[in-house]
C-alpha positions in Angstrom: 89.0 -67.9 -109.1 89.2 -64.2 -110.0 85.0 -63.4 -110.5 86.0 -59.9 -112.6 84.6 -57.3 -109.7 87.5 -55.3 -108.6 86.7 -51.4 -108.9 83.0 -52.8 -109.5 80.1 -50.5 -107.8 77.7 -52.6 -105.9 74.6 -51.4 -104.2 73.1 -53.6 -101.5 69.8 -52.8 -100.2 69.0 -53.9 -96.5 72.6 -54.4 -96.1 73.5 -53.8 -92.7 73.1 -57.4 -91.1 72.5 -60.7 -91.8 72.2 -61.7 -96.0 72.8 -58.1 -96.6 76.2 -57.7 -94.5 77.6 -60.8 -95.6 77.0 -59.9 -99.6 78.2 -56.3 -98.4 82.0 -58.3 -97.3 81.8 -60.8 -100.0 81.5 -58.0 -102.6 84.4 -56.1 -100.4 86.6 -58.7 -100.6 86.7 -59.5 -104.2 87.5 -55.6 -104.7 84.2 -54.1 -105.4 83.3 -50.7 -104.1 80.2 -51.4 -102.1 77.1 -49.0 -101.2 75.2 -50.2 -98.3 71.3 -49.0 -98.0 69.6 -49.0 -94.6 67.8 -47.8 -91.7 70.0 -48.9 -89.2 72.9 -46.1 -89.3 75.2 -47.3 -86.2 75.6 -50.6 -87.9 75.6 -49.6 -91.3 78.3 -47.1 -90.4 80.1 -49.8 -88.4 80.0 -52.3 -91.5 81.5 -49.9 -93.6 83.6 -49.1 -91.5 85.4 -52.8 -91.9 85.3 -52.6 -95.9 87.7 -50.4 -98.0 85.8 -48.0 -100.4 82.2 -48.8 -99.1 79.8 -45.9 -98.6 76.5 -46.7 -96.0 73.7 -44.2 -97.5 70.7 -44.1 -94.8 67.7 -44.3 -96.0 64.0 -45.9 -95.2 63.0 -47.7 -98.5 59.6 -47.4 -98.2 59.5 -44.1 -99.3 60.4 -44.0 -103.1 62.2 -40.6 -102.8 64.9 -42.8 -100.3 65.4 -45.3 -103.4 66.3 -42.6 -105.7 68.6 -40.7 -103.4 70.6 -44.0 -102.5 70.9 -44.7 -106.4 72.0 -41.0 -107.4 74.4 -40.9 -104.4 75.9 -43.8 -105.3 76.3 -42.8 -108.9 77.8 -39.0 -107.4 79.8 -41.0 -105.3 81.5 -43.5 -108.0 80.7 -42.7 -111.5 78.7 -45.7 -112.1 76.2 -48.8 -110.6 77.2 -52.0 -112.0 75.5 -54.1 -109.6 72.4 -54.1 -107.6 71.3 -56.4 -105.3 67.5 -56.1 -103.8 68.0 -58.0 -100.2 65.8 -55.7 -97.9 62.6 -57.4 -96.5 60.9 -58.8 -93.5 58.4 -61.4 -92.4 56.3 -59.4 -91.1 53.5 -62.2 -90.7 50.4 -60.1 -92.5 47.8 -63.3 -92.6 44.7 -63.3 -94.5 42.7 -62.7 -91.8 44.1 -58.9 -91.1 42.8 -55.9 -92.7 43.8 -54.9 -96.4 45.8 -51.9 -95.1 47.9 -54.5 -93.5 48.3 -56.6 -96.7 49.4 -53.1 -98.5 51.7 -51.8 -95.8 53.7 -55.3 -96.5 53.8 -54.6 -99.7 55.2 -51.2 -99.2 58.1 -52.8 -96.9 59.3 -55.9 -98.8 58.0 -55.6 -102.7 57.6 -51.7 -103.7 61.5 -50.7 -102.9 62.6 -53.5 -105.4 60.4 -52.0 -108.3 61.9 -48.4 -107.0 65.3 -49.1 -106.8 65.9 -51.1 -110.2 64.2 -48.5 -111.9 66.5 -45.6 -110.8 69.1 -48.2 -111.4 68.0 -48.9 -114.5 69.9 -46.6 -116.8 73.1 -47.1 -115.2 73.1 -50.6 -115.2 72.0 -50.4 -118.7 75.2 -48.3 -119.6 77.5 -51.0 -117.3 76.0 -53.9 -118.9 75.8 -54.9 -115.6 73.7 -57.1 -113.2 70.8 -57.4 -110.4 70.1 -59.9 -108.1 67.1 -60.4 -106.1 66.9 -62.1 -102.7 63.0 -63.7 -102.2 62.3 -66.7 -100.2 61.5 -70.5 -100.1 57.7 -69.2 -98.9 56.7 -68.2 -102.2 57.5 -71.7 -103.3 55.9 -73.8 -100.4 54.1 -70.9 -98.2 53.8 -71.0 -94.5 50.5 -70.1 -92.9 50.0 -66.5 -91.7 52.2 -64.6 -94.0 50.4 -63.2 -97.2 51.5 -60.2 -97.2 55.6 -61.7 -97.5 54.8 -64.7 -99.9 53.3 -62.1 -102.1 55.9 -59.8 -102.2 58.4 -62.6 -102.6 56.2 -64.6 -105.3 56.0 -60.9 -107.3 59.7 -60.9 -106.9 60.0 -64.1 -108.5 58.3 -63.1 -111.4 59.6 -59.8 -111.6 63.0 -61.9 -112.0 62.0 -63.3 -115.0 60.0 -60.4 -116.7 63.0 -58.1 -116.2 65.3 -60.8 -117.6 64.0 -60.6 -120.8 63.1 -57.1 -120.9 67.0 -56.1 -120.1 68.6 -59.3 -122.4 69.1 -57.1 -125.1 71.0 -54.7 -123.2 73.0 -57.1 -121.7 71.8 -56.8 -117.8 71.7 -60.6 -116.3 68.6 -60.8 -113.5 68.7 -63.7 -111.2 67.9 -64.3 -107.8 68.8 -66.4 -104.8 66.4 -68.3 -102.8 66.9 -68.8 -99.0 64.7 -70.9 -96.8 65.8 -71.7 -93.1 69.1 -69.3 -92.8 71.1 -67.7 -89.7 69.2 -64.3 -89.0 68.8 -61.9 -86.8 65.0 -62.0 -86.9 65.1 -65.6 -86.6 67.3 -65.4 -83.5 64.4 -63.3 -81.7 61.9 -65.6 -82.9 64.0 -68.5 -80.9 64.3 -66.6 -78.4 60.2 -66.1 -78.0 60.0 -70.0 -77.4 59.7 -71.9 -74.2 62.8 -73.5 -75.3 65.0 -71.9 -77.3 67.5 -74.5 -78.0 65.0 -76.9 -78.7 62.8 -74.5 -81.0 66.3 -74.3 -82.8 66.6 -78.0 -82.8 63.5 -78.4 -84.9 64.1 -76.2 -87.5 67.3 -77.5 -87.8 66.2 -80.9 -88.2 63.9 -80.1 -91.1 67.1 -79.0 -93.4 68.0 -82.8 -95.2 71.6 -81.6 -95.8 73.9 -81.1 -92.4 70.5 -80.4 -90.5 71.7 -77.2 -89.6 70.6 -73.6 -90.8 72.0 -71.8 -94.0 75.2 -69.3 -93.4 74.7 -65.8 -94.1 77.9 -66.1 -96.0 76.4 -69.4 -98.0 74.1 -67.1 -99.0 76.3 -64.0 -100.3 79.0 -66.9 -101.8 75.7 -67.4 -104.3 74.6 -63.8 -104.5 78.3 -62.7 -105.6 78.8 -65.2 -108.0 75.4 -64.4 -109.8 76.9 -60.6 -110.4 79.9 -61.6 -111.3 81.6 -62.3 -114.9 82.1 -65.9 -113.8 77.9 -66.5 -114.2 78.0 -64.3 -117.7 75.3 -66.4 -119.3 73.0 -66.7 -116.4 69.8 -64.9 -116.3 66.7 -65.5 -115.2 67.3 -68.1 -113.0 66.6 -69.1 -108.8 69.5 -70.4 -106.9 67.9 -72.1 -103.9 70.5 -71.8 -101.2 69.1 -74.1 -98.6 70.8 -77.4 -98.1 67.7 -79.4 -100.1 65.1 -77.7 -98.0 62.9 -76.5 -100.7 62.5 -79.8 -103.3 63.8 -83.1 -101.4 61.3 -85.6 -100.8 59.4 -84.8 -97.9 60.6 -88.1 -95.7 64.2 -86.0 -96.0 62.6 -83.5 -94.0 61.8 -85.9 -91.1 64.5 -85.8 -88.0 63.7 -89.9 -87.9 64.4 -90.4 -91.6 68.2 -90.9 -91.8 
């Protein structure tokens, strides 16, 4: 299936690992030229390094003069932004209990560089007719315990989905967003790696996904996130694609390792 992205400019925030690097090749490989964002140079400059006409632009998106650099070098770079795709975030585990100083500093790490970066985008998108797509996260559906400061930068996210979806309709800019919940990562490898038992720790999370009981690919992940920006989803917008082998809505029982 030929999704319409050759020669295609594609800016992927938080693109140097995980969901970020596997949009980054996905994007790559159907032709588009690709502009990874992130702190990490050595492997941003090592992804790019794999992917014909990508560009890695350095940059620490919590400071807004970052996000509109990596737009307007982009733009100097190609001539145009057709696609932008907010990935960068972290659980960073802010709970209720810890200061509002913390609560604000998430914000500034996982919510604040999506509002930045779509609005320097914004007028070249606008010209492309082109497309955005947000990654959030199965907490702001279900929450977890001891992370405030994410769910409410992913929940925002899910609304900002919608509320720039109709704002941009009649300038023909799609917004959607893909949902992961338990996916292959590199901060949830050091979490496993934190536990008594790593393999085991694995085991249970596993166990909880109904569908193969196994974690969600990076590139399961990017499969969704490049068909969202590309011509082949032309009337989507608005919309969540939860990526997460039933995780998020199957009956509860689905969830249990004793169930099937």
């Amino acid at each position: 299936m030929d999704l319409q992205l050759s020669g295609r400019v594609v800016l992927v925030s938080g693109g140097t690992k995980g969901i970020g690097a596997a949009a980054a090749r996905g994007f790559a490989a159907e032709g588009a030229h690709v502009v990874v964002i992130g702190r990490d140079a050595v492997a941003g400059t090592r992804l790019v390094a794999e992917l014909p006409g990508s560009r890695f632009v350095a940059a620490d998106l919590t400071v807004e003069a970052d996000c509109a650099r990596a737009v307007a070098e982009t733009v100097a770079a190609h001539g145009r932004l057709d696609v932008l795709v907010n990935n960068a975030g972290v659980n960073d585990s802010v709970p209720l209990s810890g200061a509002p100083a913390d609560f604000l500093g998430s914000l500034q790490r996982n919510l604040l560089h999506v509002f930045s970066l779509a609005h320097h985008a914004l007028p070249h998108l606008v010209a492309a007719r082109g497309a955005m797509v947000n990654v959030t996260s199965k907490v702001a559906w279900t929450g977890q315990g001891g992370t405030s400061g994410y769910a409410a930068s992913k929940g925002a996210i899910n609304a900002l989905t919608r509320e720039w979806a109709v704002a941009l309709a009649k300038d023909g800019v799609r917004v959607n967003c893909v949902v992961p919940a338990e996916c292959e990562s590199d901060q949830y490898d050091r979490w496993f790696g934190t536990q008594l038992d790593p393999v085991a720790a694995r085991r249970r999370v596993e166990d909880l996904v109904p569908l193969g009981r196994r974690l969600t690919r990076a590139d399961e992940m990017a499969d969704a996130i490049v068909w969202l920006a590309s011509a082949r989803a032309s009337h989507m917008t608005g919309q969540f694609l939860f990526v997460d082998g039933g995780y998020t809505h199957l009956d509860r029982a689905a969830t249990s390792q004793h169930a099937w």
